[in-house]
N, C-alpha and C positions, 0 to 999 in steps of 0.2 A: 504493500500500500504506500503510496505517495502520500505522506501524512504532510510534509509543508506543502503542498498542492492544498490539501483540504486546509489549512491555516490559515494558508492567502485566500480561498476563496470562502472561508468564514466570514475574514475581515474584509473583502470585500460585500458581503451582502449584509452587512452591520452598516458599514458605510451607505451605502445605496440605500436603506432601510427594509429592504426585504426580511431582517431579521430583526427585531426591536427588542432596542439595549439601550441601557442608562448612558449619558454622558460619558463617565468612566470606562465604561466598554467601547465606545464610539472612536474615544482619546486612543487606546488602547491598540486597536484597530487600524487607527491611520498612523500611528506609531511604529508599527511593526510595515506596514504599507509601505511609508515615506524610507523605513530604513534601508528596506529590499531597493531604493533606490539611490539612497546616499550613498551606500559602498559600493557602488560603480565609479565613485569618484574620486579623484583625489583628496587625499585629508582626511577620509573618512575616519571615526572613532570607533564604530564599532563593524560588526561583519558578522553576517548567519552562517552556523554550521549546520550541515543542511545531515552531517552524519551523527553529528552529537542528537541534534531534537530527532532523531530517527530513531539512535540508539536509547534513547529513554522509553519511547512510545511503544517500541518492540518491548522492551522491559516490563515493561507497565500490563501488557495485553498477551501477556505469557505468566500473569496471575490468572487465581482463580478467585470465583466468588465465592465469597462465605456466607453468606447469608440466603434465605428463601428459595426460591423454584428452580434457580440459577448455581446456587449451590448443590442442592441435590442431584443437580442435571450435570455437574462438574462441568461446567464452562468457565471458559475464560471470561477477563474481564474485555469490553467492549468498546473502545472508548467515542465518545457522541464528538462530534466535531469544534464545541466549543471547549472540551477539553484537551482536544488537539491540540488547539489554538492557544490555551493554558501552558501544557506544555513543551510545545516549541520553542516559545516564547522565552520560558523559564529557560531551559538547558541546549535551544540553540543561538541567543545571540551572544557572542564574545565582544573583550574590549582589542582592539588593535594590539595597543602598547604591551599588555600583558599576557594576553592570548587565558583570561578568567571570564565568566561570565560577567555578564552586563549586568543583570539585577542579585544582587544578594538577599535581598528582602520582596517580598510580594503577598500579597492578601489576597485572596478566593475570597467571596461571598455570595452563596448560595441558598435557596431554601432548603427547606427538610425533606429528605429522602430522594435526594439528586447524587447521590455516589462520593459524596465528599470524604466520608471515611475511609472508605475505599480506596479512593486515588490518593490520598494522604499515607495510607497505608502502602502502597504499591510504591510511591515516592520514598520512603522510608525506609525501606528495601530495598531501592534501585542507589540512597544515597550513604547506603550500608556498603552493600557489595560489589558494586558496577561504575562507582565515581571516581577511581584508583587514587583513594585516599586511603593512604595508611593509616591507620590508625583511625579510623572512622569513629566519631563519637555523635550520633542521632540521638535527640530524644523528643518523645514525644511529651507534652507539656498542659495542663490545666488544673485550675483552680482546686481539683478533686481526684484523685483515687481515680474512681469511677470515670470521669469524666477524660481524664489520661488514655486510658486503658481504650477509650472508642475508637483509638489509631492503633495502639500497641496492638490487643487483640486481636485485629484482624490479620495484621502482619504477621502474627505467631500464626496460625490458622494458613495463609498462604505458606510460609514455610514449610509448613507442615506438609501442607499438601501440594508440594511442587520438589519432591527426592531426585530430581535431575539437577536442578537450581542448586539446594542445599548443597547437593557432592560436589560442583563443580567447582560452587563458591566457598566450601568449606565451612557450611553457615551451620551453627549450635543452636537450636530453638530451648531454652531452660523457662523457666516459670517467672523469674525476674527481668530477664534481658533476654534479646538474641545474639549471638556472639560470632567471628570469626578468630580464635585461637590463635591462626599462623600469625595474624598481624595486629592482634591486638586493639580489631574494632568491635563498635558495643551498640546494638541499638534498646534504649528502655525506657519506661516511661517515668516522669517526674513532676513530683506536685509542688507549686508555689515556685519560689526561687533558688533559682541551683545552686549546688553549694560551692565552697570553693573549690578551686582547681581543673573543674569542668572548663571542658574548652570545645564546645557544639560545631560539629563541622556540618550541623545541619538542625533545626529546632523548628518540629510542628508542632505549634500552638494551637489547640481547639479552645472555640468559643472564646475566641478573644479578645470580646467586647467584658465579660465575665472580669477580666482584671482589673486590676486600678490604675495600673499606668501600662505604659509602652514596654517596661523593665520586667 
């Protein structure tokens, strides 16, 4: 599947209004648009990898679902085209100078029961074992326990139930954390503010209006 194909022609039908989206998404859309055009030019700052936002996408849709008709049926996860657009966005545009991604921080905002856990999930995964960061340290983050655990769990759950993944990547599914041993990365989930020493090479925050600050 040509997933930046479906991206651009997301954000092209956001733009045009075929699709209706907030201002934010609109912005969004000609943003990723306008870029596909700027690095044609000289000067440019940034630049899409058109194999990076691939290799997530694939990542992502080589989960399975955990939950309802979809889990029982052991399908993969699916992804709808504005989450294409989510994550291409996310892990394919780089900076020139350092050859890092573009955006470090980004906010999803969706209503209830549109797949957020899920792709968060699948994301937390793919920024476990597939980002070649050594020493990965993911955590998933909120207010509560419970509330944690609505990213954690499902990722323990795909692990679980993807033993081609696990072996290749070397990934430990335990009841606290998921873990890669050879190098020392971690994904788990954490309530309130981390403590010291943590050093998040990746942090999904659910319900992140639920906090007090930014921090």
């Amino acid at each position: 599947q040509d997933y930046s194909l479906t991206a651009d022609n997301y954000a092209y039908d956001v733009i045009s209004g075929q699709i209706l989206a907030s201002k934010w998404i609109k912005l969004a859309a000609q943003r990723h648009l306008d870029g596909k055009k700027e690095q044609e030019k000289d000067g440019h700052k940034f630049y899409y990898d058109e194999k990076k936002a691939h290799k997530a996408c694939i990542f992502i849709e080589a989960q399975y679902h955990t939950k309802g008709k979809w889990a029982q049926k052991k399908e993969h996860l699916l992804l709808e085209p504005w989450q294409i657009f989510f994550v291409c966005n996310v892990f394919g545009w780089m900076k020139v100078r350092n050859d890092l991604r573009r955006y470090r921080e980004v906010l999803l905002l969706v209503p209830r029961k549109n797949g957020k856990s899920a792709l968060a999930a699948a994301i937390g995964l793919y920024m476990l074992a597939a980002d070649n960061e050594y020493g990965a340290e993911v955590y998933t983050g909120a207010t509560s326990e419970k509330q944690a655990k609505e990213v954690f769990t499902p990722a323990q759950l795909m692990a679980r139930m993807n033993p081609a993944m696990t072996s290749h990547f070397g990934i430990e599914v335990n009841a606290s954390n998921i873990c890669i041993t050879q190098n020392g990365s971690k994904m788990e989930p954490i309530i309130g503010n981390p403590p010291d020493g943590s050093s998040p090479s990746c942090a999904i925050v659910d319900e992140v209006h639920e906090h007090k600050d930014s921090r």
